[in-house]
N, C-alpha and C positions, 0 to 999 in steps of 0.2 A: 435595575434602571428605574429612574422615577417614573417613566407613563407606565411600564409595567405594572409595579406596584400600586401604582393612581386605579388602573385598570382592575388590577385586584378588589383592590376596596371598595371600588363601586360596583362592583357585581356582585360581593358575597355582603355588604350593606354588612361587616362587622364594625364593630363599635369598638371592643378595649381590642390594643393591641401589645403581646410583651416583647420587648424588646431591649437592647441594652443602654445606657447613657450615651453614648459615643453618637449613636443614632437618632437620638430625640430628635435635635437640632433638624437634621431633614428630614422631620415627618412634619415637620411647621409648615411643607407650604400642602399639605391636603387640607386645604380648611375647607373647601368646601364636599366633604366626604363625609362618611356614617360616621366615622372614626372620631372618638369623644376622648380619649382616655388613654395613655402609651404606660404601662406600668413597666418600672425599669427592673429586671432581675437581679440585678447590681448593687441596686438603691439598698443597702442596708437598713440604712433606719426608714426608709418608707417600709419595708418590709417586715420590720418590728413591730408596726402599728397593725399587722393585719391578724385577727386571731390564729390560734395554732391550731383548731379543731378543724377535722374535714370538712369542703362547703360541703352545702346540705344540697346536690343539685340529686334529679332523680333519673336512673337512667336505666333503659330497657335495650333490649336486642338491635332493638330494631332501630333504634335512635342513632343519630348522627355520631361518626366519632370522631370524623373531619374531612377536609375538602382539599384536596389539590388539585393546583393549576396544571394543566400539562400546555402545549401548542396548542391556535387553533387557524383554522382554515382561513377563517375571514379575518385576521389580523389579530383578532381577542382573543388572550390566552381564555379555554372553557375550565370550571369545576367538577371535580369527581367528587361527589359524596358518599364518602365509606362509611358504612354503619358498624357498630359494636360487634355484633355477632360477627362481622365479617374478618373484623383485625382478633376475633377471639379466634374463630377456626383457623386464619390464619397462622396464631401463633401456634397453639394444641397441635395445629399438622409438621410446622416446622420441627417443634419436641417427637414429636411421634416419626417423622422420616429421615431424621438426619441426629448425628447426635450431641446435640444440645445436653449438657446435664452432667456430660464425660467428662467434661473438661473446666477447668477453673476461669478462664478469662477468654473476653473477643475484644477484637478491635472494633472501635466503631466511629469508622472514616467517611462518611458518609455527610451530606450536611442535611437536617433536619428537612429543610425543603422539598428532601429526594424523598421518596417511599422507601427506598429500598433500609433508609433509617430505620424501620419498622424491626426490620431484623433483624441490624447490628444493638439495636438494645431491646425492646419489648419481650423479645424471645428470649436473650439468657439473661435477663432480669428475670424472667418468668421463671426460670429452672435457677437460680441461687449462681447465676455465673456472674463472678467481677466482669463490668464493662470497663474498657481506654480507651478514654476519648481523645479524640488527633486533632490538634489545633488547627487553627485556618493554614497557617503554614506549612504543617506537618501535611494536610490535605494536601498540598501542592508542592513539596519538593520530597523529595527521595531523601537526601540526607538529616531531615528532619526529622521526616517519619522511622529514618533507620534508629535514630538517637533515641528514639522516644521505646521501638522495639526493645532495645535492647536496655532499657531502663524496665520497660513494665513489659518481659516477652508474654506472648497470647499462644494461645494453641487452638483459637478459632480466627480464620478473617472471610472477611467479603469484600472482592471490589468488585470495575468492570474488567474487560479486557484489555482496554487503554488503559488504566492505570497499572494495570499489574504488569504490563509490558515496559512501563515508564521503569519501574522500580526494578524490574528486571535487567536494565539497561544501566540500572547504577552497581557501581560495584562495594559500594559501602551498604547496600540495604539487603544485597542476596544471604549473607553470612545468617540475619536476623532469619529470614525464612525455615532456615532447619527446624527453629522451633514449633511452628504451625505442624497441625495435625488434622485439621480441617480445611481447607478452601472452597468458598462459595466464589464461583465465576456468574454473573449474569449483567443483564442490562443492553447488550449489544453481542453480535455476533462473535463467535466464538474463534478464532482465528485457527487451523488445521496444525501450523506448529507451533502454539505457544505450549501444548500440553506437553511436546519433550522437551522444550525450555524449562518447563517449571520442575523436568524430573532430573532435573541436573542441578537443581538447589533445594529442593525438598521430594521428602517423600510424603508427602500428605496426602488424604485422600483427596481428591477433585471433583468436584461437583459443577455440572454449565445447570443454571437454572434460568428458568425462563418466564416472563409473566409479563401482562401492561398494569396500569395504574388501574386501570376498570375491571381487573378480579383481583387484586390486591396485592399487591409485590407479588409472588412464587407462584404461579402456575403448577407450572411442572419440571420436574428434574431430572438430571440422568448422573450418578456415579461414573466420570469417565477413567476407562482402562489403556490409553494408549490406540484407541478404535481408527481406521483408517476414516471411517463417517464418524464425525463429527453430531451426534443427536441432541433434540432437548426432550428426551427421554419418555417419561410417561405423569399424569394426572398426581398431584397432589391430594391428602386425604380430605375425601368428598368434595373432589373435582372432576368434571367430564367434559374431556377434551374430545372437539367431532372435527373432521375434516369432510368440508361439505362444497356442492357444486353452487351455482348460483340460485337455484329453487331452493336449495337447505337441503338437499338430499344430499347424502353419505356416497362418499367418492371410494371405488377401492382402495385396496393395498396399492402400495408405488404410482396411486394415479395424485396430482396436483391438486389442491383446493383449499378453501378459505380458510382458515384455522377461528373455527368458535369454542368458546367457554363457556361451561354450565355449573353450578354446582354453590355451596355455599360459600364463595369467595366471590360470587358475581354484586357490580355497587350496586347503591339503589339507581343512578345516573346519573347527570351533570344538573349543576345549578342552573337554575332559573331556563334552560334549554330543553323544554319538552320535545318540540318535531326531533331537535338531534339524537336527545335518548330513545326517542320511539326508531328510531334508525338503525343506530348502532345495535341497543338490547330489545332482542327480539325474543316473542315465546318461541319455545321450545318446544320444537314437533317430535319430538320424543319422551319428553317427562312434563304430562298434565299442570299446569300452575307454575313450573320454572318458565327461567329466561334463559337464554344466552347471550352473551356479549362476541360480537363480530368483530373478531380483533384485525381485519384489513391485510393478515398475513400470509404468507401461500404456506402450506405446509404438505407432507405425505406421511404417510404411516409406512414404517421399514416394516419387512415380514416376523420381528423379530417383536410385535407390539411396542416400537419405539415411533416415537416424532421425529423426522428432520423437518426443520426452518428451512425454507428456501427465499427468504426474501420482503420485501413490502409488495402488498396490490395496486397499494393508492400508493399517492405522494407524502405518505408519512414515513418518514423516518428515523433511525438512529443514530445518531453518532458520539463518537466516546459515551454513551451510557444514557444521552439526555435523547428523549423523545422531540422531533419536531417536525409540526406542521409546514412546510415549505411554504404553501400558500400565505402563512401568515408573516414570511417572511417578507414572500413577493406583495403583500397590502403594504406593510411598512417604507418598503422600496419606493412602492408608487407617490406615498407621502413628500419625498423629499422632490423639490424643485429641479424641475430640469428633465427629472425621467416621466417619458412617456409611457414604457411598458416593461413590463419586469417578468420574468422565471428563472425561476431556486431550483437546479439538477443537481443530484449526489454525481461527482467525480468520481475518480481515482486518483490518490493519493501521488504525485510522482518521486520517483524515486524511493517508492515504498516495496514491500516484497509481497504481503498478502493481506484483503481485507480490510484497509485501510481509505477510509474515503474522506473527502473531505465539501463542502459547499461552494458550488459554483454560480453565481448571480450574472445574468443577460439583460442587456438594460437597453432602450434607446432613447434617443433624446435629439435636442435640435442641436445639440454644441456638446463639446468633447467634457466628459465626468471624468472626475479625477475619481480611481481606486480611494485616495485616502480621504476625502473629501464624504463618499458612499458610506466608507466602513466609520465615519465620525460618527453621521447621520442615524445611522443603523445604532451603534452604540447607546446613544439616549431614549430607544427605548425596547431595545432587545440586549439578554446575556448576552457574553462573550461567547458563549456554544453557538448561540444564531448566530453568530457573523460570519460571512461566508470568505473562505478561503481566496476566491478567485471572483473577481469583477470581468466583465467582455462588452463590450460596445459595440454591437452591432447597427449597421445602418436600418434596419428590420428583423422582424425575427420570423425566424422557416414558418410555415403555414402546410398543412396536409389539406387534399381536395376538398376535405369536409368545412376549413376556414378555421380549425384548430391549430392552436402553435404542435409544429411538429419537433417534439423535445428528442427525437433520435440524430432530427439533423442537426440540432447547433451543434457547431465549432469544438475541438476539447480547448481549454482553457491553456494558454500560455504562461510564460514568466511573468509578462509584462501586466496581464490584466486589463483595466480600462485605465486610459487617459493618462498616459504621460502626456506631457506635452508635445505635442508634435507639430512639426517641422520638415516639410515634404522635401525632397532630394532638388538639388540645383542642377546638379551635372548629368552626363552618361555616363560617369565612375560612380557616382554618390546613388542613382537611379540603380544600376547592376548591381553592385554592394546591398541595397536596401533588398532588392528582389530576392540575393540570394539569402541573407538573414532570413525573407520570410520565410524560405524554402525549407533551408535546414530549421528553424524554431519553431517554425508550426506558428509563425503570428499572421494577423490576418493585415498587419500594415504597421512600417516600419519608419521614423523618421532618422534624421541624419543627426542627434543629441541621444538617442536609444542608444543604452550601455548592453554591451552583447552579453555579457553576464548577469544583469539585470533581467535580462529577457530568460533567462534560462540560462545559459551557454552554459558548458566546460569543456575538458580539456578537449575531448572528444569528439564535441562542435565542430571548437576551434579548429582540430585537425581537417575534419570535413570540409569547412570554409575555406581555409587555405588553400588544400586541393580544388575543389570551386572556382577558386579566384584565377586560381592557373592555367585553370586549364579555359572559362569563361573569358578573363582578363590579358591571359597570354603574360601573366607576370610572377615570377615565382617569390613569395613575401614567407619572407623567416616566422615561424609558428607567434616566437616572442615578440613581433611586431602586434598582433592582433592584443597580447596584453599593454602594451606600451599606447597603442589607440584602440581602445574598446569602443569605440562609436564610428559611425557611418563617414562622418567629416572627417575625424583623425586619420582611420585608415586611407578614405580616398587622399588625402594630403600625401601619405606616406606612399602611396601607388604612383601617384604624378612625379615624385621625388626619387622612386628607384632608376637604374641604371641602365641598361641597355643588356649587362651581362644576366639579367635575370628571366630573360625572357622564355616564355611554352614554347619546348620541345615534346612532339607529341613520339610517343615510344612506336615506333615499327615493329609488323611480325617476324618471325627470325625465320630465315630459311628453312625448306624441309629438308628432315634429315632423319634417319632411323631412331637415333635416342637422343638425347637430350640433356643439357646438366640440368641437374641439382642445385637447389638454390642454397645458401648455407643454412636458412633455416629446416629444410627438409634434410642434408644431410644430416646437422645435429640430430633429429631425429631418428633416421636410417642407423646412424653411428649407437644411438641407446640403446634401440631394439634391438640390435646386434649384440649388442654387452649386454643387456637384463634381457633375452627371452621374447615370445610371442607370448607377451601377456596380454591384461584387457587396460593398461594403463593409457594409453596413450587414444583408448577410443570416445569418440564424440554423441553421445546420441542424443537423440529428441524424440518427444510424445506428443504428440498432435489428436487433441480430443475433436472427432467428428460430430457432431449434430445433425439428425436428418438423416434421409435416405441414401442411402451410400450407391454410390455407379459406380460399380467395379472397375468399367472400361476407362470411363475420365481417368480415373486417380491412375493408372497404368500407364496410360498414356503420358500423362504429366508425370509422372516418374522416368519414365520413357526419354518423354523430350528433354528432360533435366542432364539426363548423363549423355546425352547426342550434343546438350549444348554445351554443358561446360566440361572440356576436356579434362582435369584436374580428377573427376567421377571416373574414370576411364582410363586410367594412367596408374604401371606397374612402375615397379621396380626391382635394378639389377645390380648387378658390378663386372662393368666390362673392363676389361685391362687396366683392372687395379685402380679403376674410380666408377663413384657409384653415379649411376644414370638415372633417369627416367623414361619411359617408352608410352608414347601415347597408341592406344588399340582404338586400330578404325576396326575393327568388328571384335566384339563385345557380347553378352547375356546378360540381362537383368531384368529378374523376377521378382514378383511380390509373394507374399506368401498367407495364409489368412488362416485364423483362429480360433473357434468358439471360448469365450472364456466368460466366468462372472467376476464382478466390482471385487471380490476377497481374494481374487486370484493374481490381481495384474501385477501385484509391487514381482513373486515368482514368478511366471511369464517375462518380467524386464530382464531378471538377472539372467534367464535362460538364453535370452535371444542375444544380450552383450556375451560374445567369443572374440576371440584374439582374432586378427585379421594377418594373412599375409601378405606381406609385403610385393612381391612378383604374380600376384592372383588378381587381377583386376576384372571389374570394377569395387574399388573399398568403400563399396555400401550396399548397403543392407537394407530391407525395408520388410515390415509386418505387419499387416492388420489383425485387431482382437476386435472381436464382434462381443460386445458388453448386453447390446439388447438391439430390436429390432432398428430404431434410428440412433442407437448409443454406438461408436466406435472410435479404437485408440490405435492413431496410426504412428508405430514406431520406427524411425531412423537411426541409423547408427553407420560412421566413415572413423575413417580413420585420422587422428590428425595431420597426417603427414600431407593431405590433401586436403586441409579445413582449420579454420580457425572460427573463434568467437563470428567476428564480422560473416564469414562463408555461411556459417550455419544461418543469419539472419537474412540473406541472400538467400538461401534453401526453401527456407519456407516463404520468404516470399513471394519467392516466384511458385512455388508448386499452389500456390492458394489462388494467385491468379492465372495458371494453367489449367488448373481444376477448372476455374468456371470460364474459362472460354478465352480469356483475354491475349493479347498478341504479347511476344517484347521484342523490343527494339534490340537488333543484331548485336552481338559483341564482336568488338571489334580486334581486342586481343585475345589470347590464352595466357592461363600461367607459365606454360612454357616460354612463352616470349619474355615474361618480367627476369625468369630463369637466366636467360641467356644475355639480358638486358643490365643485369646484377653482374656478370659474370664479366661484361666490357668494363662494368663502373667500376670493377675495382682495381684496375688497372688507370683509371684519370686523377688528376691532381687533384679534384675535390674528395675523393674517395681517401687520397693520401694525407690532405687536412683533417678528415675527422679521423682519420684513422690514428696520425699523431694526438690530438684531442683526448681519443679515449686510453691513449696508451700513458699520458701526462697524469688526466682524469686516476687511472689503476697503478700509479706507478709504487715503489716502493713495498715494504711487507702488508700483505692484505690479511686483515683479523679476521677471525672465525670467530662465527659468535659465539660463545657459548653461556649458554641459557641456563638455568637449574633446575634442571630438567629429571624427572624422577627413574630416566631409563638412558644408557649409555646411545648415544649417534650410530648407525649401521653405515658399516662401511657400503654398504648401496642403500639408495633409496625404495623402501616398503611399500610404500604409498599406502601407509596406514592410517593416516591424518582424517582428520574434518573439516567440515567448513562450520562456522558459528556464521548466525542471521540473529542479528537483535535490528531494535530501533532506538533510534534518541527520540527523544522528549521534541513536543515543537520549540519550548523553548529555548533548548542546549542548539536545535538544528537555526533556529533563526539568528544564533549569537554565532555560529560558526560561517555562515552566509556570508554575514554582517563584515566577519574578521576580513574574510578572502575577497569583500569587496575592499573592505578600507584598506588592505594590504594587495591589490591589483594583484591577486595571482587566484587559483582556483581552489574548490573548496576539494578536490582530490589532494593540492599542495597542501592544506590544511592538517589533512589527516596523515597524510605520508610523514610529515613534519611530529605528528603526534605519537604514529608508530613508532616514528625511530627512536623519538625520547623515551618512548615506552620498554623498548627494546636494549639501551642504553642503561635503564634505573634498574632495569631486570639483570642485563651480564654484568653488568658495572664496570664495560667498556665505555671509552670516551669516543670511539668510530665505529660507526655503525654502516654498514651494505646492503643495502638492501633491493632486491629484484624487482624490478617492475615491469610491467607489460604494456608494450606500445601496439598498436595497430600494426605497424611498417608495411603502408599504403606509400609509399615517397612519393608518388606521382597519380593526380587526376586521371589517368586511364585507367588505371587500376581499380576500381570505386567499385566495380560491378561484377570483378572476378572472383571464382571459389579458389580458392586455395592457403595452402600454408603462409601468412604473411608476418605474421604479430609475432615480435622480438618482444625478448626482456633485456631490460637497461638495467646495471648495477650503479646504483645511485649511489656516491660516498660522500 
């Protein structure tokens, strides 16, 4: 961006700068900068007039060998000046720890700007290794870079972790991978599964390296093995890495503290900023004449003399690879008209799996900020890395006793961001409608033109809202309505406009009686176990990481009260006269159980504690505490599905987390027994017999098997030998996919179901394709808050 660059040039006062032709043209408006002279590397025949002998400049250790910008606090990107001897040990260590020298050629994807440039060329230029360079494109798309591999393959690369997860995520660039024999990871945290992502397309060795700008690219490195801890290993040659408390004294083994660097990779400091360097690079209260540089990081020393990262101290950040000051975000912010106050918080990524975060910006002002309006602003004079993901407009922002913004309480960040236009509700339809949006989206105010997909929504919402509506509204609205009006107005129109036949019936509890039926999703179930065995197929668990001092009694108790409340914990099963029941037990046992174990033990400890459950043995759960360390504890659950689904288990823990600490809940009103018996009337009514025809129309005639080409014959029973795959898209493939499923009013799940099948189609090279999906099957607003077996699969054709 140009005030970046303007900023540049006025602070390091360079004069020549090289550049290419394409670019001249805007470096015409710095005229009033140091800058005298743009030499084009392009320019041929400028370039022919310059002699061909080495200049004659004189250069020693200790001399400059360049300066980069990284963030800074107050708005102004600051300088690092790296000295010669610094990028020399540098490179000597890279050759000397890694192996540089083996191999013919690296990629070098990196853009000059970045340091980490340093050591996709200077280092196997040093050792006689061909460098490939990846074009600006090739930088940024996957298909690019695959062409480019497989034109010039390399057996060394370097990225960060977002990009190698980009490339990962395409399936034209994994094939090129086999080649690589080395991979450097660094730049940003390490993600826990990308390492057996990446062992399912090469075998390379892996390396997480780690370092800032102020000891010069690499730090320190770890050769990773597949490690359940994730490290960044140990000190680079003639590097001394300290883990220190805030005096600068040395923190034990496993205890937290600031991660300093010493050694000859430390810069001389930043340009023109002496108080900052006096700051940051501090002497060294262990080596007479060294410095250290305070890299602002939390770190611990594992017993193994390895580093685990834990984090930032300050508000400096990483994301995707690029370091950045937040604060210089929030100066920028303040610059643009209209905002009076600004803070830059790292999120979480949604609808990410792990490690993934993204920039969230708090703004206030006297009048409504448009998101797009912000992210213009911001653009002219921050990269595309600074701009934050998520805008929020608050009327104020939180404050702690002390008269500090309190950044634990803002808001998490919605779909919506700041400043759509809004348009406050007219009606008591349009007013309830908007409350309940907030409710489910998590926005902090809704108008009656907010598109519910826009805000976040899917299908899943959607479902929720509908139920909401029903059970709030007293009106029951077909799911496809909410796609047909996705806004506050269209729906309330289409509410005022339903019938009378659609009205909230709220479900009754069913008389008591000794046992009970079976709903058909728990039969199906009853009916497998019965044919495949008491195996572990069908059980549900969860790991619930403790912090803190553990009170045996609470967590018992909230276990306690979980199976007293919801019947479904508590409930066997039979087969009485030749149909299968269910039997709620008013008296019951359930115990917890507890475990000394360490961090290398637990993945064993899980598999021991998942056993087959019996069906007629109730309660079908389980519960275990592993005591890790004195406030470290891993509390594990495990049910059965025959009484739990996806939705139960997020019901499970929510409520045992606010039973743990004290809080009330509101009564339920039904049981799943009653949905049971409730199911059991509907299928006998005339709606029951419309869909029932529906889905019989829906499956009628011969139904295909897939068949896939597949390298091992179909078992006549299912193995449950399978996997689950977890990749990510790219932001840019996920915001085209967004984009589709809005301008196609359907969700971005119909997206991808739509992409499977075709998938699955080019693969059999069938023309119909079946496919299973999973619903909730919540059918009605009372049901919202019960555990139990509910969530059908639909075969989609």
């Amino acid at each position: 961006p140009k005030e970046r660059m303007e900023a540049m040039l006025r602070d390091s006062g360079m004069q020549v700068m090289l550049t290419d032709t394409a670019y001249v043209e805007a470096l015409s408006v710095f005229q009033e900068t140091s800058l005298r002279h743009a030499l084009c590397v392009d320019d041929h025949e400028l370039l022919a007039g310059y002699p061909s002998e080495p200049v004659g400049v004189e250069i020693n250790p200790t001399g400059s060998a360049y300066v980069i910008y990284t963030s800074g606090t107050t708005g102004t990107p600051k300088g690092v000046i790296v000295e010669h001897r610094n990028v020399v040990n540098f490179i000597s260590g890279m050759i000397r720890e890694l192996p540089f020298g083996t191999y013919d050629s690296m990629l070098c994807i990196t853009t000059v700007s970045f340091d980490i440039f340093a050591a996709e060329s200077w280092v196997p230029l040093s050792c006689g290794m061909q460098v490939v360079l990846a074009s600006e494109e090739a930088q940024q798309e996957p298909a690019v870079l695959a062409e480019l591999l497989a034109q010039h393959p390399v057996q060394m690369m370097q990225m960060t972790p977002s990009r190698l997860m980009l490339l990962l995520g395409d399936a034209r660039s994994t094939p090129q991978l086999r080649s690589i024999k080395t991979l450097l990871v660094g730049g940003e945290a390490f993600p826990s599964t990308l390492y057996e992502q990446l062992r399912e397309h090469t075998d390379a060795a892996v390396y997480n390296m780690y370092g800032p700008t102020e000891t010069t690219v690499w730090s320190t490195f770890d050769r990773l093995e597949g490690e359940e801890r994730i490290s960044i290993g140990r000190p680079m040659a003639n590097t001394q890495a300290y883990v220190l408390n805030e005096a600068l004294q040395p923190q034990p083994i496993g205890v937290a503290g600031e991660l300093c660097i010493g050694g000859a990779g430390v810069a001389r400091g930043y340009w023109a900023r002496p108080e900052l360097t006096g700051e940051k690079f501090v002497d060294s209260p262990f080596v007479s004449g060294e410095r250290l540089y305070r890299t602002g990081d939390l770190a611990r020393w594992l017993p193994d003399g390895r580093l685990e990262h834990l984090g930032r101290s300050d508000h400096q950040v990483k994301i995707r690879g690029y370091r950045i000051e937040l604060g210089e975000i929030e100066a920028r912010l303040l610059h643009i008209p209209g905002v009076s106050e600004a803070v830059v918080t790292v999120v979480e990524a949604k609808d990410t799996k792990e490690n993934a975060q993204e920039l969230c910006a708090y703004v206030t002002g006297g009048h409504p900020l448009r998101a797009a309006e912000l992210r213009a602003a911001l653009a002219e004079s921050l990269p595309s890395y600074m701009i934050p993901s998520h805008f929020v407009q608050l009327e104020e922002l939180p404050l702690t006793p002390n008269g500090k913004v309190d950044r634990q309480a803002l808001p998490k960040p919605s779909g919506s961001g700041a400043a759509a236009e809004y348009t406050a509700p007219r009606t008591d339809v349009e007013t309830k409608l908007a409350q309940l949006w907030q409710e489910v989206l998590g926005v902090e105010r809704v108008g009656i033109h907010d598109n519910f997909f826009e805000l976040g929504g899917h299908s899943l919402k959607a479902m929720t809202i509908v139920l909401k509506i029903h059970q709030a509204l007293e009106i029951e609205l077909p799911l496809r309505q909410l796609f047909l009006s996705p806004t506050v107005e269209g729906l309330a129109a289409a509410l005022n406009a339903a019938d009378g036949s659609t009205v909230y019936q709220a479900l009754s509890p069913a008389a008591e009686r000794a046992h009970y039926p079976m709903s058909s999703a728990q039969k199906r179930l009853h009916f497998l176990q019965q044919l495949e065995g008491a195996e572990r197929n069908y059980n549900m668990p969860v790991a619930l990481r403790l912090e803190g001092e553990l009170d045996r009694e609470r967590l018992e108790a909230a276990l306690q009260a979980l199976v007293a409340r919801h019947e479904s914990l508590r409930t066997s099963f039979a087969v009485v006269d030749g149909e299968p029941v269910q039997q709620v037990q008013d008296e019951w046992s359930f115990s917890v159980s507890y475990e000394e174990a360490e961090e290398r033990e637990v993945e064993d400890l899980i598999q021991a504690f998942l056993r087959p459950f019996v069906l007629n043995e109730a309660p079908l759960l389980r519960a275990t505490v592993l005591r890790l360390e004195e406030t470290q504890h891993l509390l594990l659950m495990d049910m059965h599905h025959i009484i739990s689904d996806g939705t139960s288990m997020n019901i499970l823990v929510a409520e045992f987390v606010k039973l743990y600490a004290g809080e009330a809940l509101v009564p339920l009103k039904l049981q799943y027994k009653d949905y049971a018996v409730w199911q059991q009337e509907y299928v006998l009514s005339d709606a029951y017999r419309e869909q029932e025809k529906y889905w019989l129309d829906q499956l009628s005639g011969e139904l295909a098997v897939l068949q896939l080409p597949t390298d091992f014959a179909r078992p006549a029973l299912r193995s449950f030998a399978g996997d689950r795959v977890d990749f990510k898209l790219g932001r840019t493939l996920s915001e085209a996919v967004q984009q589709l499923a809005l301008d196609k009013g359907v969700t971005v799940y119909m997206v991808f179901l739509a992409a499977y099948s075709t998938l699955l189609s080019r693969l059999s090279g069938d023309e119909e394709v079946i496919v299973g999906s999973p619903v909730a099957g919540r059918p009605h607003a009372d049901l919202a808050d019960i555990m139990g077996m509910f969530v059908n699969t639909l075969a989609l054709r």
